[in-house]
LOLUM-197193 format. One record per atom (N, C-alpha, C): x, z, y. Coordinates in steps of 0.02 Angstrom, whole numbers, padded with zeros to 5 digits, always signed. Layout:
<sites>
XZY;...
</sites>
This chain:
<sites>
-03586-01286-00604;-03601-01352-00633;-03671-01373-00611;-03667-01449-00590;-03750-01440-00566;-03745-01536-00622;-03818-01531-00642;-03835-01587-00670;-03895-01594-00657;-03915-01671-00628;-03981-01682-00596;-03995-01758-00633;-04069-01769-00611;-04094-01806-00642;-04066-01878-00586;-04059-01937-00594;-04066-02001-00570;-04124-02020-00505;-04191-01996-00574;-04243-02001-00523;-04315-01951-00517;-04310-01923-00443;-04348-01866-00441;-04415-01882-00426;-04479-01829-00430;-04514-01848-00374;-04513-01882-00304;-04476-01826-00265;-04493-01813-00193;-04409-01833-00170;-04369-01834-00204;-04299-01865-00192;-04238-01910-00230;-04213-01953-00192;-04180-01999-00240;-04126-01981-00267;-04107-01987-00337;-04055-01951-00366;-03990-01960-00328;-03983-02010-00294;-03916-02026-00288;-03912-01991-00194;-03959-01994-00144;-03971-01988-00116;-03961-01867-00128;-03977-01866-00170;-03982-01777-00171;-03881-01778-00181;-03883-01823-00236;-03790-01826-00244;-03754-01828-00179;-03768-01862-00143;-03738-01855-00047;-03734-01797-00039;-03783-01766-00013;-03821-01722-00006;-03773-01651-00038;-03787-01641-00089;-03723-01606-00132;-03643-01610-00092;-03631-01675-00107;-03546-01695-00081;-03547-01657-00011;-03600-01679+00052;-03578-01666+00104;-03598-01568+00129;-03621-01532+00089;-03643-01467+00077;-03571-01422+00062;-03542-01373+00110;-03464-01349+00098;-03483-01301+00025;-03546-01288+00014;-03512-01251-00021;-03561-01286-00085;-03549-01346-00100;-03560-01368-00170;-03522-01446-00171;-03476-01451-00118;-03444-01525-00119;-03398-01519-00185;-03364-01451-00197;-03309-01469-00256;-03338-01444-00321;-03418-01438-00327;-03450-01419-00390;-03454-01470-00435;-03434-01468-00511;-03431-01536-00532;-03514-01558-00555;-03526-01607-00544;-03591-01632-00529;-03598-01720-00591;-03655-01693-00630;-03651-01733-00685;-03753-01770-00672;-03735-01845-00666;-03810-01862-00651;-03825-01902-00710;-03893-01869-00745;-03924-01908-00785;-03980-01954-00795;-03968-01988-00811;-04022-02059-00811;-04047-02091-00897;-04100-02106-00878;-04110-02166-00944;-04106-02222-00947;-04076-02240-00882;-04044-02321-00888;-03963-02313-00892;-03944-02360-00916;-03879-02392-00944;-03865-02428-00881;-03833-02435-00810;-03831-02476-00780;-03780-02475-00723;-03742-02517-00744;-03650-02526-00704;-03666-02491-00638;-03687-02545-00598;-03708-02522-00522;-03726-02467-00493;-03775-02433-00529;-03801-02371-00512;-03742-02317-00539;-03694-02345-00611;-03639-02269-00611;-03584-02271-00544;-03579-02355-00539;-03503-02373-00493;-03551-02328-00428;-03622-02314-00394;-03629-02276-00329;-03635-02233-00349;-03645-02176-00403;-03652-02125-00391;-03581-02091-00405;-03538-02136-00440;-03469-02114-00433;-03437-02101-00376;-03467-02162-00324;-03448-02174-00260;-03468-02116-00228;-03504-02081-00217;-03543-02040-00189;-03500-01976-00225;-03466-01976-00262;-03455-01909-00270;-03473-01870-00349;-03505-01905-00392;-03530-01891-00468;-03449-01870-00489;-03457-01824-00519;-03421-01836-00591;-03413-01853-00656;-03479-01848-00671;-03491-01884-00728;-03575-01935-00728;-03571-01966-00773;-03637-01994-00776;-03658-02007-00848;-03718-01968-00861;-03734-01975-00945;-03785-02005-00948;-03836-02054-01005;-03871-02072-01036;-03923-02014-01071;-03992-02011-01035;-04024-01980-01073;-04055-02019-01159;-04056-01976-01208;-04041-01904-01213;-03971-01902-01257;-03909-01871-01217;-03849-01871-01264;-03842-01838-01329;-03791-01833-01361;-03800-01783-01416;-03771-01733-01381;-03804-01668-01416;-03798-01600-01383;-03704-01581-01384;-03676-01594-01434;-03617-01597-01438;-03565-01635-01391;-03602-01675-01372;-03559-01720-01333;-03575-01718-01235;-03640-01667-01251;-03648-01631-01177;-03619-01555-01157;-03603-01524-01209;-03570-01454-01222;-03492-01495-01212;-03487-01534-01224;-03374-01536-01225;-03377-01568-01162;-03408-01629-01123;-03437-01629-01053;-03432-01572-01006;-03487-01520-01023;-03475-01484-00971;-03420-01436-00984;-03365-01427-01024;-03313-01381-01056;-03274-01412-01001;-03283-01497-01004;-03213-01518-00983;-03214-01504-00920;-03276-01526-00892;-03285-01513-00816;-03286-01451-00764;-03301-01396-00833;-03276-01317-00807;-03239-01307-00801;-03171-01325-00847;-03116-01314-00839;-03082-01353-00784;-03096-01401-00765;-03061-01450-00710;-03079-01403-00645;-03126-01397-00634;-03153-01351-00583;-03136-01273-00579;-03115-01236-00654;-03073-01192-00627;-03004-01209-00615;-02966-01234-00640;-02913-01276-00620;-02923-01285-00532;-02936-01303-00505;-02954-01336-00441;-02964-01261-00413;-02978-01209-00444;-03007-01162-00401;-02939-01106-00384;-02928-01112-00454;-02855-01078-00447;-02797-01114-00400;-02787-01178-00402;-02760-01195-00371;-02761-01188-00278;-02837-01192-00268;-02840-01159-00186;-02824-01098-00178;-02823-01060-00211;-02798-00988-00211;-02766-00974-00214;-02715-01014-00277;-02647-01003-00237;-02617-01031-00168;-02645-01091-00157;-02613-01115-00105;-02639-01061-00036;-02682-01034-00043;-02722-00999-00005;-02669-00928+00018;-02638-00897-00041;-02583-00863-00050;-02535-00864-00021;-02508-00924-00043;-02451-00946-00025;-02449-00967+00052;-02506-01000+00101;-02510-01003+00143;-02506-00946+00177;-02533-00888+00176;-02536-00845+00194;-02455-00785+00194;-02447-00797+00124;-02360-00794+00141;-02314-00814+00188;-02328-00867+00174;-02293-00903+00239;-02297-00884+00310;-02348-00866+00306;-02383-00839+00404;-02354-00777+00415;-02344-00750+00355;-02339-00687+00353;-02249-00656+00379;-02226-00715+00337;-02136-00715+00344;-02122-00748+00424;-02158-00794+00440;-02151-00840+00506;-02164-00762+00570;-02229-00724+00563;-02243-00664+00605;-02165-00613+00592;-02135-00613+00543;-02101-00555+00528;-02037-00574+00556;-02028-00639+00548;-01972-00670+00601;-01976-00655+00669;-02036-00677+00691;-02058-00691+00773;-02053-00606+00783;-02066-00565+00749;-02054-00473+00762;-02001-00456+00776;-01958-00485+00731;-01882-00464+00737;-01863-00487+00792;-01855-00536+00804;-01826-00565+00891;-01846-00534+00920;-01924-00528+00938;-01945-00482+00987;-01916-00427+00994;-01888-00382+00927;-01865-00324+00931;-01797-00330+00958;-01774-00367+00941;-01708-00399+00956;-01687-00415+01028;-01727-00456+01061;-01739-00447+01159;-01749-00400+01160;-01776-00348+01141;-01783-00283+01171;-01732-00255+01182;-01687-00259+01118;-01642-00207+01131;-01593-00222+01162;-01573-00280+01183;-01524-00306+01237;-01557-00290+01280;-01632-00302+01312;-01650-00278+01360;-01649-00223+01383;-01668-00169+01343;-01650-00093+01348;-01589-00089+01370;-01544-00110+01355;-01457-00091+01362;-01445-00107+01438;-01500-00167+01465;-01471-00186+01520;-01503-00131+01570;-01553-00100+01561;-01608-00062+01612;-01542-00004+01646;-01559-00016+01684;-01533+00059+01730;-01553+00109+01758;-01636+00089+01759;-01670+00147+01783;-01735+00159+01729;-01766+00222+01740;-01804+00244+01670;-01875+00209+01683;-01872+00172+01742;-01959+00136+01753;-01923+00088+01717;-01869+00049+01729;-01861-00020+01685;-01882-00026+01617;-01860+00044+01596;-01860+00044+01521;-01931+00048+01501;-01981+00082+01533;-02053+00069+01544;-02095+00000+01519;-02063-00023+01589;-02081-00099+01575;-02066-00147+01543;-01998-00150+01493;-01956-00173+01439;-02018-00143+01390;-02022-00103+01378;-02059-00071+01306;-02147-00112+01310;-02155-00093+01372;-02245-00126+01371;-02231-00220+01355;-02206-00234+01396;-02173-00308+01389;-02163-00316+01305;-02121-00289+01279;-02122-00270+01196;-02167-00279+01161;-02234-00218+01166;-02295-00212+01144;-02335-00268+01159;-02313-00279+01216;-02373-00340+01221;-02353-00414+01178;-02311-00416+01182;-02290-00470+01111;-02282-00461+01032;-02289-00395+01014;-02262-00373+00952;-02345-00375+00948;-02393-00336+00980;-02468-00353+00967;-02510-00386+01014;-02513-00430+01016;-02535-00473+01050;-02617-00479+01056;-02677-00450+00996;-02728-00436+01012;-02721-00362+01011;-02689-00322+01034;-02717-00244+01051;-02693-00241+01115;-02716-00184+01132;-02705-00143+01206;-02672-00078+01165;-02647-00053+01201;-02615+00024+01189;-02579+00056+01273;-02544+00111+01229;-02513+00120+01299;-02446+00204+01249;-02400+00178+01293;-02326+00242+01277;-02336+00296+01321;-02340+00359+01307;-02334+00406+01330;-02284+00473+01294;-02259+00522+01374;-02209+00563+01332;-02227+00647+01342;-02196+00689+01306;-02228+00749+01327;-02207+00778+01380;-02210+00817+01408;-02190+00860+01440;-02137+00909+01419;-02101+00942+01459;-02034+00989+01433;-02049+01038+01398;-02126+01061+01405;-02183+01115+01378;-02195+01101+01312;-02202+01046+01304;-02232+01009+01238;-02311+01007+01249;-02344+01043+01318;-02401+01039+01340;-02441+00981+01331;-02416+00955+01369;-02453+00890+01400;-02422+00822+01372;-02467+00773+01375;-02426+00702+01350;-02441+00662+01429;-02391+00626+01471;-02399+00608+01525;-02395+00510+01487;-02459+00471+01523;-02450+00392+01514;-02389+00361+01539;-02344+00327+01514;-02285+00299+01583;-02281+00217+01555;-02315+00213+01492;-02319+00122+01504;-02378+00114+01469;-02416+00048+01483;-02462+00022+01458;-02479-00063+01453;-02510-00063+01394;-02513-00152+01376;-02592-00184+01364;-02623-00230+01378;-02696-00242+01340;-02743-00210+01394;-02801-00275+01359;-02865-00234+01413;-02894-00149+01379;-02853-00112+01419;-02850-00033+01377;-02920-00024+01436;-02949+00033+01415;-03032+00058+01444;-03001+00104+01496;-03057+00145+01552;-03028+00181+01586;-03002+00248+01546;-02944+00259+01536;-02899+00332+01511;-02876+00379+01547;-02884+00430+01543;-02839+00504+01608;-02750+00459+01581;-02722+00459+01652;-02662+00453+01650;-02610+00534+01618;-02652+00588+01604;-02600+00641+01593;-02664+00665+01558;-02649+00698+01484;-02712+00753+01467;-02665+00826+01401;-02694+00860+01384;-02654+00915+01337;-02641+00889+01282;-02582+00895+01247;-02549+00869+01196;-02587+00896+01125;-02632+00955+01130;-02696+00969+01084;-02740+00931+01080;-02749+00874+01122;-02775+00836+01109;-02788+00778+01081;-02749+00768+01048;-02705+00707+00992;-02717+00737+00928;-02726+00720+00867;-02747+00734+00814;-02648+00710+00771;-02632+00651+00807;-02575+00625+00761;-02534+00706+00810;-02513+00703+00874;-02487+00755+00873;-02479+00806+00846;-02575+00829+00821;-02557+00905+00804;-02544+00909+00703;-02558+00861+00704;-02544+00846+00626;-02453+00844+00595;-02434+00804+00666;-02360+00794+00662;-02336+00709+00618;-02410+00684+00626;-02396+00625+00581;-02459+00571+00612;-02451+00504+00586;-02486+00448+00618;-02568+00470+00587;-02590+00458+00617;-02673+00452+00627;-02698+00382+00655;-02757+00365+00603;-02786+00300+00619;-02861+00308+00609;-02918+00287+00613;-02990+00287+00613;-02998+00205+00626;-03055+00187+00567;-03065+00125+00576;-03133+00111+00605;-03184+00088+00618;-03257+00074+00654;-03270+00086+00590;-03338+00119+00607;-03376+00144+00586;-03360+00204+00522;-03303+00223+00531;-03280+00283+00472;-03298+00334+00494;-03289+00395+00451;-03309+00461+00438;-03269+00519+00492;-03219+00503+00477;-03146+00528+00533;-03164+00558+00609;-03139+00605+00608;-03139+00598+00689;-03111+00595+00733;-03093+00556+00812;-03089+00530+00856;-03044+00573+00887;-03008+00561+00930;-02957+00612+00971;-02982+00622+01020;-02968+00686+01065;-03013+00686+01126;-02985+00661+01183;-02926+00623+01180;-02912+00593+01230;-02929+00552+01239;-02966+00520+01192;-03020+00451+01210;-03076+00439+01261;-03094+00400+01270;-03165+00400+01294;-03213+00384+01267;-03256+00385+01285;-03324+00353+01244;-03346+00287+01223;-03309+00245+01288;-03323+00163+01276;-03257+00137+01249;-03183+00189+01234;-03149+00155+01191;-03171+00132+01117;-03140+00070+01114;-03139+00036+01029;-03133+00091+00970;-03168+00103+00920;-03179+00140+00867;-03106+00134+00831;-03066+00097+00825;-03019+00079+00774;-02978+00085+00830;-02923+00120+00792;-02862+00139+00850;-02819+00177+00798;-02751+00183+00814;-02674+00231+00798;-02644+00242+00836;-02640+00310+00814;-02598+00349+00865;-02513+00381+00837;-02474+00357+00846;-02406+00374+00807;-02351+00422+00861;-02349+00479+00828;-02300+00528+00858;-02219+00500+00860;-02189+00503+00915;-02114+00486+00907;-02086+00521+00899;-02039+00527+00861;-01993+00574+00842;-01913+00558+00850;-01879+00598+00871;-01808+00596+00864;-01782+00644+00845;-01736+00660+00779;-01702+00714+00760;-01763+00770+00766;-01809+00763+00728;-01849+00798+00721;-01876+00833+00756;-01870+00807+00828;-01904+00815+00899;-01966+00776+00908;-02016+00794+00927;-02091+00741+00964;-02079+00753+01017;-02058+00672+01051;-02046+00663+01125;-02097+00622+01135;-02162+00606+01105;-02224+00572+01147;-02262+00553+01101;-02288+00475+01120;-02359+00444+01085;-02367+00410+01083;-02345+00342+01035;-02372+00291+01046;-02460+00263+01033;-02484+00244+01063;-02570+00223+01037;-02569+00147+01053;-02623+00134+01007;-02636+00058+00986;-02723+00051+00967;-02738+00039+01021;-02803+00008+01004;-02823-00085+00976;-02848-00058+00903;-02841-00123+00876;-02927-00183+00904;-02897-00245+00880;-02955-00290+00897;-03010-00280+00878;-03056-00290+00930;-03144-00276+00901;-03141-00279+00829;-03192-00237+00802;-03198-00245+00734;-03277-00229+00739;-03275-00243+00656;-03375-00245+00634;-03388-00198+00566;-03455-00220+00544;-03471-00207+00500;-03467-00237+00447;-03434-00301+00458;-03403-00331+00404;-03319-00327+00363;-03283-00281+00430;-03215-00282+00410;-03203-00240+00343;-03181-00243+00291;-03176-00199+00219;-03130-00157+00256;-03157-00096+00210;-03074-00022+00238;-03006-00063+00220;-03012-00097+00154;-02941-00122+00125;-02913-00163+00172;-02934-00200+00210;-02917-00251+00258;-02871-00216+00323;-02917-00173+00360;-02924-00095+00409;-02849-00094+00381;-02825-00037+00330;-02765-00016+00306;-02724-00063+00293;-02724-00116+00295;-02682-00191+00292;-02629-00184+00358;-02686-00196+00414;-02686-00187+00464;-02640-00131+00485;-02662-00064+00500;-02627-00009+00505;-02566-00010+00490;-02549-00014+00395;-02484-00031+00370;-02436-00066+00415;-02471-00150+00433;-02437-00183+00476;-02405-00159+00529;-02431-00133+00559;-02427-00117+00628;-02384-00055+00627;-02386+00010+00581;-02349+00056+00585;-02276+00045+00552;-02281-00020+00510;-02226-00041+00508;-02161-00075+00557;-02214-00126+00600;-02168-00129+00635;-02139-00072+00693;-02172-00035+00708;-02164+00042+00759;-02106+00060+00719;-02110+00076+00654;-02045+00106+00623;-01995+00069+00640;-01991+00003+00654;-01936-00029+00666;-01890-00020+00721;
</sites>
């Protein structure tokens, strides 16, 4: 709630009221200007301008307490209401992506059916990735008959320089037998198949069939900071290992 005087020293009341309106983060504050004149013209501009209310100094205290009650409440009203819509927008994006996934998954698998040779299917899957995540890089790799080694055979995204073949001990989701993720700047540590100038935030998801590990999928996610929350990070992850399950 902001309530200002009409007329200041060093600035004009109605003139600071602009001022307010055009400011993002006090345009929807409800804003009450007080004066000791009584005078049409001056309420009809500062209404104009954006006032919500306009009082007569000096009101009764009672009748400036249910004033600003009313005007708090209108303003949480207003606040809740962006939030939901804020929600709900976000829902929406959310169902519209989960659509656009499915098709994608959906060309795939007609595509797969059509491949005849095992590079096709290569390039069907990166083609995949590269639409299912569209800001990451990653890359599919499978093991060896040893279970030794994990060999690269597709890749998507501006991925950093990587060994095309390295030891399957070297995967943390491998040797765990389960997905592994690290977000920037966490505690966790790093797989050694990385490099040094790869992105901090990355997943690495073991494939499995019939309780076989036949490789690796990895996903290096979009730059991140020191501003991203962990809760956000695991949003993320969730997302993404969700659609892999698919």
């Amino acid at each position: 709630m902001i309530l200002q005087d009409l007329v200041m020293p060093q600035i004009d009341g109605l003139t600071l009221v602009r001022y307010f309106r055009a400011n993002p983060l006090t345009q929807d504050v409800p804003l009450i200007v007080l004066s000791i004149k009584e005078d049409a013209h001056t309420k009809v501009e500062a209404f104009a301008l954006g006032a919500n209310d306009y009082m007569v100094k000096f009101p009764d205290r009672l009748e400036v307490i249910a004033r600003l009650r009313y005007h708090s409440r209108g303003y949480i009203n207003l606040l809740e209401k962006h939030e939901a819509y804020e929600k709900l927008k976000c829902s929406m994006q959310d169902e519209q992506e989960r659509t656009r996934e499915l098709a994608v998954l959906n060309d795939m698998s007609n595509a797969l059916q059509a491949c005849r040779e095992e590079q096709e299917t290569y390039t069907v899957v990166a083609e995949m990735f590269t639409q299912l995540f569209p800001q990451d890089a990653g890359f599919l790799s499978l093991l060896s008959e040893a279970g030794t080694r994990v060999k690269m055979v597709a890749a998507w995204g501006n991925l950093p320089q990587l060994p095309q073949e390295f030891p399957s001990d070297q995967c943390l989701a491998l040797g765990h037998g389960r997905m592994y993720a690290t977000e920037c700047l966490g505690e966790k540590p790093f797989c050694a198949h990385l490099s040094l100038q790869a992105p901090c935030a990355y997943l690495c998801e073991p494939i499995m069939a019939r309780g076989e590990n036949l490789g690796l999928l990895h996903l290096y996610f979009e730059a991140c900071n020191a501003h991203d929350a962990a809760v956000i990070f695991q949003q993320k992850v969730c997302s993404k290992q969700t659609i892999v399950h698919r």
